[in-house]
C-alpha positions as CSV (number, residue, x, y, z in Angstrom):
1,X,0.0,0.0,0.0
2,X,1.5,3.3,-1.1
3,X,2.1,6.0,2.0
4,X,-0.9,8.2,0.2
5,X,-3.5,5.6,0.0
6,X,-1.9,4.7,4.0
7,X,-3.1,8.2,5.0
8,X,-6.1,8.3,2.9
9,X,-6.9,5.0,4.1
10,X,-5.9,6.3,7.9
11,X,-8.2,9.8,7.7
12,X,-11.1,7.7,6.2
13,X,-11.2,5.2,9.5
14,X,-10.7,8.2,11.2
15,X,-13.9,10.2,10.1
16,X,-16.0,7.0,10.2
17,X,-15.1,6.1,14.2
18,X,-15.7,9.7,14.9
19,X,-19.1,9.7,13.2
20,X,-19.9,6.6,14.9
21,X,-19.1,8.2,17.9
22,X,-21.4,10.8,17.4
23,X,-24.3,8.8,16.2
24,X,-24.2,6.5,18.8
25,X,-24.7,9.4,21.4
26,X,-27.2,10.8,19.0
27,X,-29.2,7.6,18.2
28,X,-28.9,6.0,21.6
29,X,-32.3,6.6,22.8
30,X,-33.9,5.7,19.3
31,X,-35.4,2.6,17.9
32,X,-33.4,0.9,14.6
33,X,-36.2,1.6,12.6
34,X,-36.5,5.5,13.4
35,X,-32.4,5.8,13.0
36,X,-33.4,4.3,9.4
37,X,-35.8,6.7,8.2
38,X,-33.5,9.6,9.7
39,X,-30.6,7.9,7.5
40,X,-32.1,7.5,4.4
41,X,-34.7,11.3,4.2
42,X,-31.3,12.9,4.4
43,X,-29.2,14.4,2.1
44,X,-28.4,12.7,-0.7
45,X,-30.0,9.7,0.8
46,X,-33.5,11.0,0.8
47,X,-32.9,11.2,-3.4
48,X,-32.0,8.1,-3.9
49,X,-34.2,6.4,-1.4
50,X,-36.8,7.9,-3.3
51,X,-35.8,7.1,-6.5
52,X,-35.2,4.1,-5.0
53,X,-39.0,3.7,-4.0
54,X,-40.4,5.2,-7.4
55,X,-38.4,2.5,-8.9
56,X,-40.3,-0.6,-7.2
57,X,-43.6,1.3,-8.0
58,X,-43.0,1.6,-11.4
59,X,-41.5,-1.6,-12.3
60,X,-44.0,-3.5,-10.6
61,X,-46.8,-1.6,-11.6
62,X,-45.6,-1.7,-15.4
63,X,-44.7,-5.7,-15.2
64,X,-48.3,-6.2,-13.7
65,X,-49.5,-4.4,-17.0
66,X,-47.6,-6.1,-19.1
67,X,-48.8,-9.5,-17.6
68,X,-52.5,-8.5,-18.0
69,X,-51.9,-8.0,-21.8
70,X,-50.3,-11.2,-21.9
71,X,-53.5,-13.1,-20.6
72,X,-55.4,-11.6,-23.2
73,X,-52.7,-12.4,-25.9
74,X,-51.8,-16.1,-24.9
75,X,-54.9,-17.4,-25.9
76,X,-54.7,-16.6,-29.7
77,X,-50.8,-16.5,-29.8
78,X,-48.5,-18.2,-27.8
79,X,-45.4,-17.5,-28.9
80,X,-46.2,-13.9,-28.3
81,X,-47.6,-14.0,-25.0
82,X,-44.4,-15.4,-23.9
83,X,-42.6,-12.8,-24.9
84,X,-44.6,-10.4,-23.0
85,X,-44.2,-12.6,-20.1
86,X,-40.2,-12.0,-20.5
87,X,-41.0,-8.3,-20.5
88,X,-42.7,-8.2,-17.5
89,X,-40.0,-10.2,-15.6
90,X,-37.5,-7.6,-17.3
91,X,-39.1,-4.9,-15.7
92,X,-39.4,-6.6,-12.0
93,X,-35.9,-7.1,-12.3
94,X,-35.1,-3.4,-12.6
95,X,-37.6,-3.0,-9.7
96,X,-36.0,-5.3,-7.2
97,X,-33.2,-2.7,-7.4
98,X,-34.6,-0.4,-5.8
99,X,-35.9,-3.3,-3.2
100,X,-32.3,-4.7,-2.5
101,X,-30.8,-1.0,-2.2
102,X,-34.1,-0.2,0.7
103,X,-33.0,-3.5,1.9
104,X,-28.9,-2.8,2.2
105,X,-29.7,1.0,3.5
106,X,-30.6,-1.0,7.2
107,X,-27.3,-1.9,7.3
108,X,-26.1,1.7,7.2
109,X,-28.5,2.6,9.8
110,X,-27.3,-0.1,12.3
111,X,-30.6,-2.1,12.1
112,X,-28.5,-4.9,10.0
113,X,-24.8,-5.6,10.5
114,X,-22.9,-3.0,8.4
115,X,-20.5,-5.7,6.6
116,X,-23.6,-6.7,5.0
117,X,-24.2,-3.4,3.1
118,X,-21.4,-4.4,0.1
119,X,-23.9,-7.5,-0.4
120,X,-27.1,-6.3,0.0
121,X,-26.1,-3.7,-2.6
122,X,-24.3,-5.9,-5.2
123,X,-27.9,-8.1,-5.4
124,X,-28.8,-4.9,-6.9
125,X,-26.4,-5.2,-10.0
126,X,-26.2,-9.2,-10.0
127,X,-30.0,-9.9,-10.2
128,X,-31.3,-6.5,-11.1
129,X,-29.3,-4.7,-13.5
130,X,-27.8,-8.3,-14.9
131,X,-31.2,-10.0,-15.3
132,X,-33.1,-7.8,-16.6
133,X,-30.6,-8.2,-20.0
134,X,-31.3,-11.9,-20.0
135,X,-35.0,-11.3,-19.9
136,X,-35.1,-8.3,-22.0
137,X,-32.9,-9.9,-24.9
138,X,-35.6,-13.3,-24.5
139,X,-38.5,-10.8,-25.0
140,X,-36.8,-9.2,-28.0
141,X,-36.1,-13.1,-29.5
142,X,-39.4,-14.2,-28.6
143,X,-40.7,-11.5,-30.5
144,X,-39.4,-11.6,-33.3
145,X,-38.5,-15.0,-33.8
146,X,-40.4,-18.0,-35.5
147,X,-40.8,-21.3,-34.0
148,X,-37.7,-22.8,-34.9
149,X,-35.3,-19.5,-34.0
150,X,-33.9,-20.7,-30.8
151,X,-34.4,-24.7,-29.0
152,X,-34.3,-25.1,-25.2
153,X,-30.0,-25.6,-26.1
154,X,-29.3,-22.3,-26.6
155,X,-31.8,-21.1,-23.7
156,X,-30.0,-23.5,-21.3
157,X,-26.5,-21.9,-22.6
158,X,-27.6,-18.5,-22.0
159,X,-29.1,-18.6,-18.5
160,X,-25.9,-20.4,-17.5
161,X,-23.8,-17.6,-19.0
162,X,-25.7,-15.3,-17.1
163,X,-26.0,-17.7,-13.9
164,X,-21.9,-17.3,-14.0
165,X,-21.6,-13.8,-14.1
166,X,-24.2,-13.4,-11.1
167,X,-21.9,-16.0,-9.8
168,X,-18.6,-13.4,-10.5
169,X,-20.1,-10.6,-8.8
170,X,-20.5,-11.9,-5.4
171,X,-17.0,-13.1,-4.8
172,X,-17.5,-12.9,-1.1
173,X,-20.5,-14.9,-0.8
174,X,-19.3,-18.0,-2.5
175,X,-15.8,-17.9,-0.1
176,X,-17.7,-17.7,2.2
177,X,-20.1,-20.7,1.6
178,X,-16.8,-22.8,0.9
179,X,-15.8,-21.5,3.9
180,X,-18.8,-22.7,6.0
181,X,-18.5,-26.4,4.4
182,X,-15.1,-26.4,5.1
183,X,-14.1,-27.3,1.4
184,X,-11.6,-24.6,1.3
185,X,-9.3,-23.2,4.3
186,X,-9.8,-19.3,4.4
187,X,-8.4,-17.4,7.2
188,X,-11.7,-16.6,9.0
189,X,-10.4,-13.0,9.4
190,X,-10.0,-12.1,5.7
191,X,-13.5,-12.9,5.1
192,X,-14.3,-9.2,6.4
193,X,-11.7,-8.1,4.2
194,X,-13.3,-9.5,1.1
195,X,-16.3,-7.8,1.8
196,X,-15.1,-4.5,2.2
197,X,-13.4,-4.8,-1.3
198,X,-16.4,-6.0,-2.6
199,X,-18.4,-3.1,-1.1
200,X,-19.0,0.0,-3.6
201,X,-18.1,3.2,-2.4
202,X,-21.1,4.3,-0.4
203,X,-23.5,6.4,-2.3
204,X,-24.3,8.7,0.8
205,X,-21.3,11.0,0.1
206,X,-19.8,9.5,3.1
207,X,-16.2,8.3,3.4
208,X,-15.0,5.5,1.0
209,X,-12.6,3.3,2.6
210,X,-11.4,1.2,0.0
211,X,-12.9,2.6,-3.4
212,X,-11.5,-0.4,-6.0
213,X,-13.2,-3.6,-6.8
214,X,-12.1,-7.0,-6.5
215,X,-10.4,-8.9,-10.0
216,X,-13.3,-11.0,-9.9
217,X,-16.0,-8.0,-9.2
218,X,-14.9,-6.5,-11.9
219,X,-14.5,-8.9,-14.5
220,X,-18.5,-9.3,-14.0
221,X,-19.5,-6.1,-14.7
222,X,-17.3,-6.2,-17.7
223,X,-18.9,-8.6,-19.0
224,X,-22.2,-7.3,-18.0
225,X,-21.9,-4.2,-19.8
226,X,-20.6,-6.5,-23.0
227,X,-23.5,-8.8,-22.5
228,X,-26.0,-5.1,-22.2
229,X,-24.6,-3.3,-25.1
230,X,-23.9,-6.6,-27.7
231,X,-27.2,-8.5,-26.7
232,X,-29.7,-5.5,-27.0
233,X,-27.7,-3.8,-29.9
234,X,-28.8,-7.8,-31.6
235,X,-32.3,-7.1,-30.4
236,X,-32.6,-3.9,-32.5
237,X,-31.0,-5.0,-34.9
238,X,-33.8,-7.7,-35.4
239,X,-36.6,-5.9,-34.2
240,X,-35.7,-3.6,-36.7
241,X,-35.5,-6.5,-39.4
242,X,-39.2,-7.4,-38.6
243,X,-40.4,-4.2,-38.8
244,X,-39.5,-3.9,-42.6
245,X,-42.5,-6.9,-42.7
246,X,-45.2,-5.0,-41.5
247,X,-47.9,-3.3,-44.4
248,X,-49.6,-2.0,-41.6
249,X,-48.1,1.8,-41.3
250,X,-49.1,2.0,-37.4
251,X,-47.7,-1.3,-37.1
252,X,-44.1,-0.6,-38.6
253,X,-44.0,3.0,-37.2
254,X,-44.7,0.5,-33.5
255,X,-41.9,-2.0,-34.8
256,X,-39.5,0.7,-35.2
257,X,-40.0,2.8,-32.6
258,X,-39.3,-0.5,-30.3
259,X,-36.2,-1.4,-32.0
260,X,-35.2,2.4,-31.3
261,X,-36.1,1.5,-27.3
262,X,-33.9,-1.2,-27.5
263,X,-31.1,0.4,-29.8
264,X,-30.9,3.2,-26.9
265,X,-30.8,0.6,-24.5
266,X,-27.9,-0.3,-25.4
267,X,-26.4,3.0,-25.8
268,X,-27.2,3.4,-21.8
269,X,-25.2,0.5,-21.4
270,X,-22.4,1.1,-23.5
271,X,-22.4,5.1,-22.0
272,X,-22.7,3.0,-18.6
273,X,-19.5,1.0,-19.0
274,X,-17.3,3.6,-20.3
275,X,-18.7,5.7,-16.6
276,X,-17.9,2.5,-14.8
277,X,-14.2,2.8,-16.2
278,X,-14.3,6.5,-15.6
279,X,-15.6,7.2,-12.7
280,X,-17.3,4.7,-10.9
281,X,-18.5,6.5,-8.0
282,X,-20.6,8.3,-10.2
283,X,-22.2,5.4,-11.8
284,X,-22.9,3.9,-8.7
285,X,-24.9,7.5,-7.5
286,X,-26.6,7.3,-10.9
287,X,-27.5,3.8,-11.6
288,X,-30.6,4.1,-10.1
289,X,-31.9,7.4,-12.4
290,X,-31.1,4.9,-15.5
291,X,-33.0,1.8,-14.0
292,X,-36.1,4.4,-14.0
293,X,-35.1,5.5,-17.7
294,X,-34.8,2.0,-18.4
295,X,-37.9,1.2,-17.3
296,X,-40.1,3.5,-18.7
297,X,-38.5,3.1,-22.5
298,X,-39.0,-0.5,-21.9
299,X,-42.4,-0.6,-20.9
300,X,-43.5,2.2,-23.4
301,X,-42.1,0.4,-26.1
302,X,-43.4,-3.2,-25.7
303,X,-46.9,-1.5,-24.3
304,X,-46.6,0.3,-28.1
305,X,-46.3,-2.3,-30.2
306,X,-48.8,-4.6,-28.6
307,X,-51.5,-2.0,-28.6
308,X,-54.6,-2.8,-30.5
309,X,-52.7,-6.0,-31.6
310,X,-50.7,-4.0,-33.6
311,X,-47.7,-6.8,-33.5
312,X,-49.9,-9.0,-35.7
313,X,-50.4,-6.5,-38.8
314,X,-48.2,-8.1,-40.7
C-alpha cells in the first residue's frame, strides 16, 4: 500500500469512528427503525431512497401491466404471450433494485450488521441490472422469432452464461459458503476483508474506505456491460428487421419505434461501462436514475407495439 493511499486510508477510518461516535450518542435513545428513516430522508440519501422507492412502483406496476396483456394475448398466440411474459420479468428485475438498495440502506443505519451493506447492494447489480438483460434480450427473441429461432439448447447456454456472471459478482458470498463447508481453508479474518473490497463506495457522500473492486467483481461487470450493449444492440437490430414486414403503417411506425427503445438501450449501457471505467463512484450515485429510464422506455415500447394487436399487422 502506497504512504498516500496509507493516509487516505488512515483519515477515512478516522472520520467514520468519529461519526460513529457521534451517532451513537445521537441515536442512543432511538429505535433501529427511526435511525433508518432519519438515514435515508437525508441528504443525498432522501434522493435516492426515493428514487429508490419510485423504482419498485414503477416496475412493478408496469410488469403487472404487461402481464395483464399477456392473458389476453396467450390465448390466440402463444409465442407472443411469452414474450410479453419475458418483458414483465425484465421490468421486475429493474424493480427489485430499488428493493435490495431499501434493503442494504438498514445496514447503514445499524438495524442490520454493516459488513452486510457491500452484499445487499451488489444483489442490486447481479440480479437487477444483470437480469433484466437476459429477460429483456428473451422478449426481443421471442418477439421476433419464428418457431424454430432458438431450442431449449441455446436457452439453457444463455441462462448459465448469465448464472456465472451473477456468480462473479459476489466473490464474497461463495468464499464464504466454501468456507462454512469447510471445502476450502480461508483465514476466518479475511473474510471481512473480502467484503469491504467487494463493497462500492457508499453512495451517501460518506467516506469510502477502499474505493477499487475486487479482480473478480470487476471482470463481471465487464462482462455485464458486454453482454448489455452486444445483446440488446442484436435485439434492434432484429426488431428492426421485422419491422420492414409490416404493411400495416401503425404497425411498422410501432416496430421501429421498439427497436429504437432497445437500440438506446444499449447506448445506456455502452455510456454506462465507459462511466464504470471513468468514474465509478458516479455510476454507482446514478445507476438508479437509469433503472427508471430504463424502465419507462422499456415498458412504453413493448406497451406500443402490442396496442390494439398491432404486432400482428403483418
Amino acid at each position: 500500500m502506497t504512504p498516500d493511499r496509507q493516509v487516505f486510508l488512515a483519515d477515512s477510518l478516522y472520520s467514520l469512528a468519529s461519526r460513529i461516535s457521534s451517532d451513537s450518542l445521537r441515536f442512543k435513545s432511538r429505535s433501529g427503525v427511526s435511525i433508518w428513516l432519519d438515514t435515508v430522508t437525508s441528504g443525498q440519501a432522501s434522493l435516492l431512497f426515493f428514487e429508490s422507492l419510485l423504482l419498485i412502483v414503477l416496475g412493478v406496476a408496469f410488469g403487472y401491466l404487461l402481464l395483464q396483456r399477456r392473458q389476453r394475448v396467450k390465448h390466440t398466440d402463444r409465442i407472443q404471450g411469452q414474450a410479453l411474459q419475458f418483458a414483465a420479468f425484465a421490468l421486475f428485475a429493474l424493480a427489485s433494485k430499488g428493493l435490495f438498495f431499501i434493503i442494504a440502506s438498514f445496514s447503514l443505519a445499524g438495524v442490520f450488521y454493516v459488513g452486510n451493506y457491500g452484499q445487499l447492494y451488489w444483489m442490486g447489480w447481479q440480479i437487477s441490472l444483470l437480469w433484466f438483460v437476459f429477460f429483456g434480450f428473451l422478449f426481443a427473441l421471442s418477439f421476433v422469432r419464428s418457431r424454430q429461432s432458438y431450442d431449449i439448447f441455446f436457452f439453457a447456454g444463455l441462462c448459465l452464461l448469465f448464472i456465472i456472471v451473477s456468480g462473479l459478482y459476489n466473490e464474497w458470498f461463495w468464499k464464504s459458503l466454501l468456507y462454512e463447508f469447510r471445502f476450502v481453508d480461508i483465514d476466518s479474518r479475511k473474510l471481512n476483508t473480502i467484503t469491504v473490497k467487494l463493497a462500492p463506495p457508499f453512495p451517501f457522500g460518506t467516506e469510502h474506505l477502499i474505493p477499487q473492486l475486487s479482480f473478480t467483481a470487476l471482470l463481471a461487470i465487464s462482462a455485464h456491460f458486454t453482454l448489455w450493449v452486444g445483446l440488446y444492440g442484436y435485439a434492434a437490430f432484429r426488431i428492426f428487421r421485422r419491422s420492414r414486414s409490416y404493411q400495416d403503417i401503425k404497425a411498422r411506425r410501432a416496430s421501429e419505434f421498439l427497436a429504437a427503445v432497445f437500440f438506446v438501450l444499449a447506448l445506456v449501457g455502452a455510456g454506462a461501462f465507459v462511466l464504470f471505467r471513468e468514474n465509478f463512484s458516479a455510476l454507482v450515485a446514478q445507476s438508479f436514475l437509469l433503472a427508471l429510464i430504463c424502465a419507462l422506455m422499456f415498458y412504453l415500447g413493448v406497451r406500443n407495439v402490442y396496442k390494439h394487436g398491432r404486432y400482428k399487422r403483418i
